[in-house]
C-alpha positions, 0 to 999 in steps of 0.5 A, a space after each residue: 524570496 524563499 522559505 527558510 530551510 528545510 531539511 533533506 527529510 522535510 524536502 522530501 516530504 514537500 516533493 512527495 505531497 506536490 508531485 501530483 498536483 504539479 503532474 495534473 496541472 501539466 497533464 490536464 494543461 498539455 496532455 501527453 501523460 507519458 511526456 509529462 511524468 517524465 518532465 515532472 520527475 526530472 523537476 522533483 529531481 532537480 528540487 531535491 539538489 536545490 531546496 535544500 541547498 537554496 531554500 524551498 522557493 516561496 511558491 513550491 508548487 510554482 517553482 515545480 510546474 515551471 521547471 517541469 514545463 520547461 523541460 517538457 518543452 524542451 522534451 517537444 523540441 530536442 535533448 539538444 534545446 533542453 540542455 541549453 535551457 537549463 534550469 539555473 533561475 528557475 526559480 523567478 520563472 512561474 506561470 501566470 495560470 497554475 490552478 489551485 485544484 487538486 488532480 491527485 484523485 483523478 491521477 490515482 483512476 489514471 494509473 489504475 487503467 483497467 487495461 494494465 495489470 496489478 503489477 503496472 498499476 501499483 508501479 505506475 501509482 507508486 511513480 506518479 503519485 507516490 513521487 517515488 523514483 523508478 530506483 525506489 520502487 524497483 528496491 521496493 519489489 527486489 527487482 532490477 531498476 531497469 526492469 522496473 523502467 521497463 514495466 513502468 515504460 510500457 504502463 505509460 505507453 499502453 494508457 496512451 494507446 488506450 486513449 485515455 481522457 484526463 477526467 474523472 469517469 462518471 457513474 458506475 464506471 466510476 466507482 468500479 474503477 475507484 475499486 480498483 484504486 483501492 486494490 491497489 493501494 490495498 496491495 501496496 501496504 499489504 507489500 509493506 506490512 508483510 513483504 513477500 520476499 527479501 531479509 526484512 519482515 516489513 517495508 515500513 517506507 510501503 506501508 507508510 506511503 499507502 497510508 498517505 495515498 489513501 489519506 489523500 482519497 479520504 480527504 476527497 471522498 470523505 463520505 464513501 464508506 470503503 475509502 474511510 475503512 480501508 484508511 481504517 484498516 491501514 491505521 489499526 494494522 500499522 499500529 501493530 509495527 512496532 510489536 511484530 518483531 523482536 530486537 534482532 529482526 524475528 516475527 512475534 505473532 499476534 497473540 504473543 505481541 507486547 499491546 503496550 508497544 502499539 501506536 495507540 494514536 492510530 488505534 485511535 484514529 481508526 477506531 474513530 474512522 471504524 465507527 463511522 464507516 459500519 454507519 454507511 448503508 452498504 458495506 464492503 470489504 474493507 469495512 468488515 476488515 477494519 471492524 475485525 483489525 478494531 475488535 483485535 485492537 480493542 483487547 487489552 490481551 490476547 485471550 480476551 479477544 472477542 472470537 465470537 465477534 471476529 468470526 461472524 465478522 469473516 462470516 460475512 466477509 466470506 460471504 459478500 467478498 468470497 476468498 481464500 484467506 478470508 476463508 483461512 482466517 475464519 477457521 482460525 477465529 472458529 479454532 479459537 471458538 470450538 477448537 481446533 478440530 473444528 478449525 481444520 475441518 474448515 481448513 479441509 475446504 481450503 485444498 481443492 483450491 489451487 490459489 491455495 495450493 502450497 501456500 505457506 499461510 495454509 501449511 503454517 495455519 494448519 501446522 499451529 491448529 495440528 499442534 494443539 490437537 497434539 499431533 506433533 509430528 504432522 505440525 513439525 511437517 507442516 511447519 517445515 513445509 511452509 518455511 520452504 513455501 515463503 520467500 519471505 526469511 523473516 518467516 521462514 526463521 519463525 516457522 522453521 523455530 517453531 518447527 524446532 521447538 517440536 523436536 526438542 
């Protein structure tokens, strides 16, 4: 029996959300993660041709880790066996003991090992858990498909070196790693929300996937504050899509977006999601943030945002979670405040930092902040400085306009 047809769309859809919950059904059944992602990889391969063509089989999740066990099986003996067994019935074939649990959690602290670095983790995370294929998020990050299997490859094969335990650590352990969970997803819709390279400002398919990711922690671990307030922070930022460029693909800033094209539902939802997590006890970075992305979202427009409210907000970011651009984007809140000398004098802090060295965020701000001073001729500098600094030509157009309107 099956489900009546879904589209290619919804199909998808499906994959994504069951990928890895079959992938920790298999792991915690056999071990092997490196064999197991491969099996359950080629299971939602062989999904996407089949549902939509044949119906989505009455138990999906079934259907995925039969399909997926075979061919680990079949990965265990030969490429010989496997092809012999192919998977044409595979849809009357599913095994008696698949568990109702959901592994996704203990999946994401897999992928974010500590012994990968930022670039194997959000890769491994977006693969195993976002259900993307190796060819998707290599075009995700504009690098060739067979650099990213390589990247993935060797992810796979440094955890299986580490040894790593399929279980949940324990204790602080545990929570430092689910730090590093967050970042991760942090950078992920950071990639989507602004790419850093490439001829379009956003990659909405990123941004989109992270929101999910985190939605999928937030419903394991509804009572940590940090969880709820990077959720937060997503929702009230991808709110904002729609107004941050214009017809023809150009970067509209902040305070000159049109509020009426915000997602209000996800402001909504944010909000909601805000309040309750500034009335946990402790709070961290992405609370502060999401409180600051509320404060924004709460102006009807531009000039009446609540500066005085953002600044102290980034005061106390900068002071429990220390950063540059937290830095940066004070001195912007204290422009707005006392002016923008005041904000450049805290700009002047920024140039003896050498993550900060030739940013193009720095050059624009400090080129806008010039330009209200009326020192025109230093913010055209600036302005072009920092066109040549980003890889990204959505905003190297606006930076290099904005340039151009000094000079006219």
């Amino acid at each position: 029996m099956t489900e009546p047809d879904r589209t290619p769309h919804e199909v998808e859809g499906l994959l994504r959300e069951l990928a890895p919950q079959v992938l920790g059904a298999l792991v915690r059944r056999h071990g092997q993660f490196e064999g197991c992602e491969d099996a359950v990889q080629e299971a939602v391969l062989a999904a996407s041709v089949q549902w939509p063509a044949e119906g989505v089989p009455d138990s999906p999740r079934g259907w995925l880790v039969a399909v997926a066990q075979r061919r680990l099986i079949d990965q265990m003996r030969s490429e010989h066996a496997r092809r012999e067994r192919e998977t044409a019935h595979a849809t009357e074939i599913v095994p008696e003991d698949v568990p109702d649990t959901d592994d996704t959690l203990v999946l994401l602290f897999l992928c974010c090992h500590p012994t990968l670095t930022a670039a194997s983790q959000t890769a491994l995370t977006l693969r195993a858990v976002g259900g993307l294929t190796t060819a998707e998020i290599a075009r995700a990050f504009l690098v060739p498909e067979a650099t990213m299997a390589a990247r993935i490859s060797r992810a796979k094969q440094r955890i299986r070196a580490a040894g790593s335990r399929f279980e949940l650590p324990e204790g602080a352990e545990r929570e430092e790693r689910l730090r590093v969970v967050l970042h991760v997803l942090y950078l992920i819709f950071n990639e989507g929300y602004t790419a850093s390279s490439g001829d379009e400002l956003d990659r909405a398919d990123l941004a989109r996937e992270a929101i999910r990711l985190v939605r999928m922690v937030h419903a394991q671990l509804p009572e940590d504050g940090e969880v709820a307030g990077l959720l937060a922070l997503m929702l009230l930022t991808h709110a904002r899509r729609d107004a941050r460029t214009t017809a023809g693909g150009d970067l509209v800033p902040l305070d000159e977006q049109d509020r009426g094209k915000w997602d209000r539902a996800l402001i909504d939802e944010g909000t909601a999601l805000v309040k309750g997590a500034l009335a946990d006890t402790t709070l961290g970075p992405y609370q502060l943030q999401a409180a600051i992305a509320a404060t924004h979202a709460d102006a009807a427009k531009a000039d009446e945002t609540n500066w005085r409210q953002v600044h102290a907000l980034y005061l106390i970011l900068e002071r429990i979670a220390p950063n540059p651009m937290v830095t940066l984007n004070r001195a912007i809140a204290l422009a707005e405040i006392d002016g923008p000398a005041a904000g450049l004098a805290v700009l002047a802090d920024l140039d003896g930092d050498e993550r900060m060295s030739g940013h193009h965020r720095l050059l624009s701000v400090r080129a806008h902040l010039l330009e209200k001073t009326g020192e025109t001729d230093a913010a055209y500098e600036h302005y072009r400085a920092a066109a040549k600094a980003t890889a990204s030509l959505a905003e190297q157009r606006y930076l290099e306009s904005r340039a151009a309107r000094l000079k006219r």
